[in-house]
BAVO-709835 format. One record per residue (C-alpha): residue number from 1; chain; x, y, z. Coordinates in steps of 0.02 Angstrom, whole numbers, plus 50000, padded with zeros to 5 digits. Layout:
// BAVO-709835
  pos  unit     px     py     pz
  NUM     A      X      Y      Z
...
//
This chain:
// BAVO-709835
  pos  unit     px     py     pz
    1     A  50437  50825  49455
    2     A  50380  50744  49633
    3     A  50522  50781  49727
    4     A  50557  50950  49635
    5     A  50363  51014  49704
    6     A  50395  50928  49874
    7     A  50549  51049  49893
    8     A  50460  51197  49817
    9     A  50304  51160  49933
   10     A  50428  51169  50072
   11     A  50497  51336  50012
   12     A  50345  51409  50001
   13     A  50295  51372  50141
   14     A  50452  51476  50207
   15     A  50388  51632  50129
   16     A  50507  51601  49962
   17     A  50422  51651  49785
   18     A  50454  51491  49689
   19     A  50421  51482  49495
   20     A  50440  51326  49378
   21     A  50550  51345  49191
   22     A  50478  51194  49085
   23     A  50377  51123  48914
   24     A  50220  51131  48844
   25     A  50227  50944  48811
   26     A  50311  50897  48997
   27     A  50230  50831  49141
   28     A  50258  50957  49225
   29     A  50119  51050  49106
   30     A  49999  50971  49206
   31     A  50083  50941  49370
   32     A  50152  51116  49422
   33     A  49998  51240  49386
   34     A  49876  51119  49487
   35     A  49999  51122  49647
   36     A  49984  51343  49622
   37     A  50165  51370  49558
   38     A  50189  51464  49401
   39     A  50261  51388  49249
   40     A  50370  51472  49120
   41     A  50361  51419  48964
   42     A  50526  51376  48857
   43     A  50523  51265  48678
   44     A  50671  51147  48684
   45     A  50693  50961  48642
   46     A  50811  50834  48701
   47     A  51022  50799  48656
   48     A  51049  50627  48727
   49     A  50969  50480  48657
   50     A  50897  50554  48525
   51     A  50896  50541  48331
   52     A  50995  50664  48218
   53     A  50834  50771  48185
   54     A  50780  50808  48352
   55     A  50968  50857  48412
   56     A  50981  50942  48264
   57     A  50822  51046  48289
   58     A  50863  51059  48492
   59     A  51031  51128  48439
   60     A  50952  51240  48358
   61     A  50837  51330  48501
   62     A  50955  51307  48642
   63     A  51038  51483  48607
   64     A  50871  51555  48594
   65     A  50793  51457  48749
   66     A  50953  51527  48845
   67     A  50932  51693  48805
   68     A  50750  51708  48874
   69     A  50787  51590  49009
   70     A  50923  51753  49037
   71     A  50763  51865  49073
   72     A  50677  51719  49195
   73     A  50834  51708  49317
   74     A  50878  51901  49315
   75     A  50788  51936  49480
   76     A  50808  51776  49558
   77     A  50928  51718  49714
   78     A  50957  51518  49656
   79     A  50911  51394  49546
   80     A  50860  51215  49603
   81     A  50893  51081  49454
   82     A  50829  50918  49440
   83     A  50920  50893  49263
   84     A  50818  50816  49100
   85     A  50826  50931  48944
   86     A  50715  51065  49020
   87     A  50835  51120  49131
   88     A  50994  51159  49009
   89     A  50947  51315  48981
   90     A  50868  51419  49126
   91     A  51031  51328  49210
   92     A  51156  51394  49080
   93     A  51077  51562  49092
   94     A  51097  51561  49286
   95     A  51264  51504  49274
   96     A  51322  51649  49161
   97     A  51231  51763  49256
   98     A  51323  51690  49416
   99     A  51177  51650  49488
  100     A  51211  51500  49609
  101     A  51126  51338  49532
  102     A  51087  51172  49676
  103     A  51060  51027  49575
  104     A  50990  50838  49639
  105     A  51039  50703  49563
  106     A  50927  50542  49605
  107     A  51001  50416  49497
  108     A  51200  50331  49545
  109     A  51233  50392  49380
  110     A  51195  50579  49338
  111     A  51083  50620  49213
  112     A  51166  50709  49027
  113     A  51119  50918  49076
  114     A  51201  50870  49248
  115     A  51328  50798  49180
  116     A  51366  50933  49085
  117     A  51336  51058  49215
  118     A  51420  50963  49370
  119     A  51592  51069  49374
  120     A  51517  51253  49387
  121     A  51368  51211  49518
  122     A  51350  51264  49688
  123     A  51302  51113  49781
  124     A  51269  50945  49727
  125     A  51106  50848  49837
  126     A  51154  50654  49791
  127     A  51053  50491  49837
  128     A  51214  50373  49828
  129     A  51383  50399  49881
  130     A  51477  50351  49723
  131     A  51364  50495  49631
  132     A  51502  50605  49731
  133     A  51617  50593  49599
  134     A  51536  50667  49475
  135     A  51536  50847  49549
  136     A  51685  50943  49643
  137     A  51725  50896  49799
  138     A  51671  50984  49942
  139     A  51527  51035  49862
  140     A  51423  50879  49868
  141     A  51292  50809  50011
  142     A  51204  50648  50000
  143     A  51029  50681  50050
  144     A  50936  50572  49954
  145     A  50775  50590  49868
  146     A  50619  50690  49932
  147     A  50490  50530  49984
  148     A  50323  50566  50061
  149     A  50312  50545  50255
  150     A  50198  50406  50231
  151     A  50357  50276  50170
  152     A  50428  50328  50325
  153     A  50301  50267  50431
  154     A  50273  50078  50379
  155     A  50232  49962  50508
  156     A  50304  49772  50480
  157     A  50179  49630  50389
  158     A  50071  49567  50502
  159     A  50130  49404  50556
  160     A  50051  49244  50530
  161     A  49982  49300  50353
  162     A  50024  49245  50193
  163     A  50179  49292  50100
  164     A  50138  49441  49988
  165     A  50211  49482  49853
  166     A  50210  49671  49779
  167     A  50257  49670  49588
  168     A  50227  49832  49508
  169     A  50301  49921  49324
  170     A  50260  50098  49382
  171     A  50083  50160  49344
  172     A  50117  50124  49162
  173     A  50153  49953  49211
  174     A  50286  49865  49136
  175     A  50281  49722  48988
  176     A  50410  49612  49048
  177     A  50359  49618  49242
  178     A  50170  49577  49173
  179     A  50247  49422  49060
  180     A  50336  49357  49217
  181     A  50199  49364  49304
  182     A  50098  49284  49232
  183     A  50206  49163  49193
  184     A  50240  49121  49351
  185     A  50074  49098  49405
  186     A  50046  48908  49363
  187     A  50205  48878  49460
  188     A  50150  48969  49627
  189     A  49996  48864  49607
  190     A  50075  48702  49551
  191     A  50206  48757  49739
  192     A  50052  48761  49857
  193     A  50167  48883  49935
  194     A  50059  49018  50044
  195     A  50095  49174  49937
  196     A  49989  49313  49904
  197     A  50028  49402  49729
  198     A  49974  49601  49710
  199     A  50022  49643  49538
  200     A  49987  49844  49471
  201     A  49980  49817  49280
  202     A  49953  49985  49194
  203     A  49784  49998  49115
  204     A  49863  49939  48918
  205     A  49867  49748  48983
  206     A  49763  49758  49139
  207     A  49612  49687  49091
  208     A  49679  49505  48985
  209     A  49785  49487  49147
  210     A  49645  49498  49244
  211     A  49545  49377  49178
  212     A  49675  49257  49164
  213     A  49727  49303  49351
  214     A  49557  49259  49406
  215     A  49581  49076  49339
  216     A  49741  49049  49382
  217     A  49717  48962  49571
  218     A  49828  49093  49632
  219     A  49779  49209  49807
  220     A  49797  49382  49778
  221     A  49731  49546  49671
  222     A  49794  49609  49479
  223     A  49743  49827  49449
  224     A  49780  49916  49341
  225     A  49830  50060  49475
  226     A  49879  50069  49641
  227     A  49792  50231  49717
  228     A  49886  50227  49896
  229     A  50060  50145  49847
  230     A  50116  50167  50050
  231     A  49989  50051  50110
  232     A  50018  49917  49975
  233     A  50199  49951  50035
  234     A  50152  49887  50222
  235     A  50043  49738  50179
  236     A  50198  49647  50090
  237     A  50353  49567  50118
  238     A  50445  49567  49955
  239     A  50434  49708  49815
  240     A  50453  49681  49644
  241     A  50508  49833  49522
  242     A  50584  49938  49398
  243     A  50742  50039  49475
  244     A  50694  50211  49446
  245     A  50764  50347  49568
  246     A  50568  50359  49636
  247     A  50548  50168  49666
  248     A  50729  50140  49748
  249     A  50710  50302  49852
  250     A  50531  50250  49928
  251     A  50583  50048  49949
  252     A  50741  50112  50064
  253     A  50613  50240  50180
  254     A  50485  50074  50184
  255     A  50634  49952  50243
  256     A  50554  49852  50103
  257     A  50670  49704  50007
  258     A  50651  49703  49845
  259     A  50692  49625  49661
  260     A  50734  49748  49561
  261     A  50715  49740  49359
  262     A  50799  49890  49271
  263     A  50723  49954  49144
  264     A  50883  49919  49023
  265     A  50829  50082  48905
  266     A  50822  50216  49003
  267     A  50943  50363  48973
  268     A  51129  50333  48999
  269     A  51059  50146  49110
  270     A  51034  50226  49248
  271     A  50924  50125  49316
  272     A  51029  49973  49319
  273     A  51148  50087  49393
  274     A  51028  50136  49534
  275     A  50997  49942  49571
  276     A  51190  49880  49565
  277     A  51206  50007  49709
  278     A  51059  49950  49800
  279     A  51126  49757  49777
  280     A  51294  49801  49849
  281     A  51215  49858  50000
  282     A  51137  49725  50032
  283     A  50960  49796  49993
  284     A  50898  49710  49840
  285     A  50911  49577  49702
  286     A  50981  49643  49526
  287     A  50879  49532  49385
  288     A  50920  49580  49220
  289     A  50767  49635  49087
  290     A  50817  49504  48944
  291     A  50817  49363  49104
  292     A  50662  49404  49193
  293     A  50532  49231  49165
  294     A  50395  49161  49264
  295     A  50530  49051  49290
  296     A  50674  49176  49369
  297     A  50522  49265  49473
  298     A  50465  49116  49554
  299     A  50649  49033  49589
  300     A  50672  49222  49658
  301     A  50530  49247  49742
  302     A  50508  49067  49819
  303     A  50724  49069  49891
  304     A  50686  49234  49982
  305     A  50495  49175  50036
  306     A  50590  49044  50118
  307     A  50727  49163  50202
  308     A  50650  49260  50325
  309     A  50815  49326  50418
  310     A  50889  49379  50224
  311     A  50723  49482  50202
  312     A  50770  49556  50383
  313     A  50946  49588  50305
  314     A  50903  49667  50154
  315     A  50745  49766  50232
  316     A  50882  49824  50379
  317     A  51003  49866  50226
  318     A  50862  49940  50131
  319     A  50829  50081  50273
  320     A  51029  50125  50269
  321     A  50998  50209  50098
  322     A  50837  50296  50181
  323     A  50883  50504  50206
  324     A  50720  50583  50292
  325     A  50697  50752  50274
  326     A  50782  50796  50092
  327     A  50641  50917  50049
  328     A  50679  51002  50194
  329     A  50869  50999  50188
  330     A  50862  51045  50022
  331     A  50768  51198  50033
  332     A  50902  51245  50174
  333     A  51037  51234  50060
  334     A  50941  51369  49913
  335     A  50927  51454  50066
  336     A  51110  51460  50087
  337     A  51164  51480  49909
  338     A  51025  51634  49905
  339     A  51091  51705  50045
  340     A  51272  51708  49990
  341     A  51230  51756  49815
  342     A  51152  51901  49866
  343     A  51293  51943  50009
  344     A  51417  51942  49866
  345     A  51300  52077  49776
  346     A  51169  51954  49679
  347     A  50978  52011  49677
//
């Protein structure tokens, strides 16, 4: 939902009426009303990774979702997809309506609605070159992901300080980064090496870690949120994450190195995806889920703590995967797509 307001903010701003197609139960429930977009309403569940009941049931709706998603798209000049299960139908009902649909694709992999949808769309916006193949040639760009300005704009550590280390699940936080962690806390201690560990929890385990943090010898600050993730972005030297499109997209405009822990069930593995393409660049260390320890984190974290001109590398390498300005080029290709839909007789 970020980068799908961050482009809509930007065609707004242009003068474009935008509207959102999503669920009751989505985040973008809560998300897209308080930014002043409207939200249409559609009930529909999920196909992929899902048990027999819910496809089933989703099965079900989808011809009915499609046919009032028909209504939604009747007067409009594009359709911007993000994919997830919210978008099969208002994008099946543009598509037989030959309404142009632009779809991004975040992830190395694409999602199962783009997937599905890749052959018949207008233009393709992709955050990694191999994410070209999915979609018909000529018709894909790699722009990367919309990233706020802020990620752009990161000054270096300040030298002379202590090594810090950013380790951080999302805002939910993540189980096995918080076992790690504080696993690997008697072992920083027991190193005497000069690191300092900021670790965002998620509220669930924040406040046993905390109190165990706060015996543990160990410089350094546990929350349970991170507020303004751009400045915790400039104070260190090493990140430590999950591989989602988000997290990848805003450690490449940073320049930040990172170790990056897929998540190993998210849909179709995407996210290990998403950090195998980082690691070939150069950007990033690929630990797997089931071998992330106190132990791995510290042996990780202590090698590259000690390798100054590989954190240049991978920060340098980091950056190449940076695209500035997707919101913006994005909204110039609905632009396009509008324009020639309604050249060709379209609303």
């Amino acid at each position: 939902m970020i980068p799908a307001l961050a482009v809509a903010r930007e065609l707004r701003q242009r003068g474009h009426e935008v509207f959102f197609v999503g669920t009751a139960k989505g985040i973008e429930a809560r998300l897209v009303p308080a930014e002043g977009f409207d939200l249409k309403l559609i009930e529909i569940g999920g196909l992929n990774r899902v048990g027999l009941r819910q496809r089933a049931a989703t099965l079900r709706r989808l011809p009915f979702a499609t046919a009032a998603c028909g209504a939604l798209v009747r007067g409009v000049s594009a359709v911007f997809s993000m994919g997830g299960y919210a978008a099969g139908p208002p994008v099946m009902a543009a598509l037989a309506r030959g309404v142009p649909v632009v779809v991004m694709e975040p992830n190395a992999v694409p999602g199962f609605t783009n997937r599905v949808i890749g052959r018949f769309v207008s233009r393709a916006l992709v955050s990694f070159p191999e994410t070209e193949r999915y979609f018909p040639k000529g018709k894909t760009e790699l722009i990367g992901l919309p990233v706020r300005e802020e990620f752009f704009r990161i000054p270096e550590p300040p030298a002379g300080a202590a090594f810090a280390v950013l380790i951080t699940g999302g805002s939910q936080g993540s189980r096995t980064l918080n076992r790690a962690a504080r696993q690997s806390w008697p072992l920083f201690r027991g190193s005497g090496a000069p690191v300092r560990i900021v670790h965002q929890t998620g509220a669930a385990e924040f406040e046993r870690l905390r109190e165990e943090f706060a015996q543990s010898g160990v410089e350094g600050e546990v929350v349970p949120f991170i507020q303004d993730m751009p400045a915790a972005f400039a104070r260190a030297g090493l990140v430590v994450c999950r591989s989602g499109a988000g997290a990848v997209s805003e450690l490449a405009a940073a320049g930040k190195p990172s170790i990056l822990v897929p998540f190993p069930f998210a849909a179709d593995d995407h996210q290990t995806r998403n950090a195998e393409a980082m690691e070939r660049g150069g950007a990033a260390r690929l630990v797997r889920d089931a071998e992330t320890t106190g132990e791995t984190l510290f042996a990780a974290v202590s090698e590259l703590a000690g390798a100054p001109e590989a954190l240049a590398r991978m920060g340098a390498a980091a950056r190449r995967f940076a695209r500035p300005g997707a919101a913006r080029r994005a909204a110039d290709v609905l632009e396009e797509a509008g324009r020639g839909f309604s050249l060709t007789g379209g609303p």
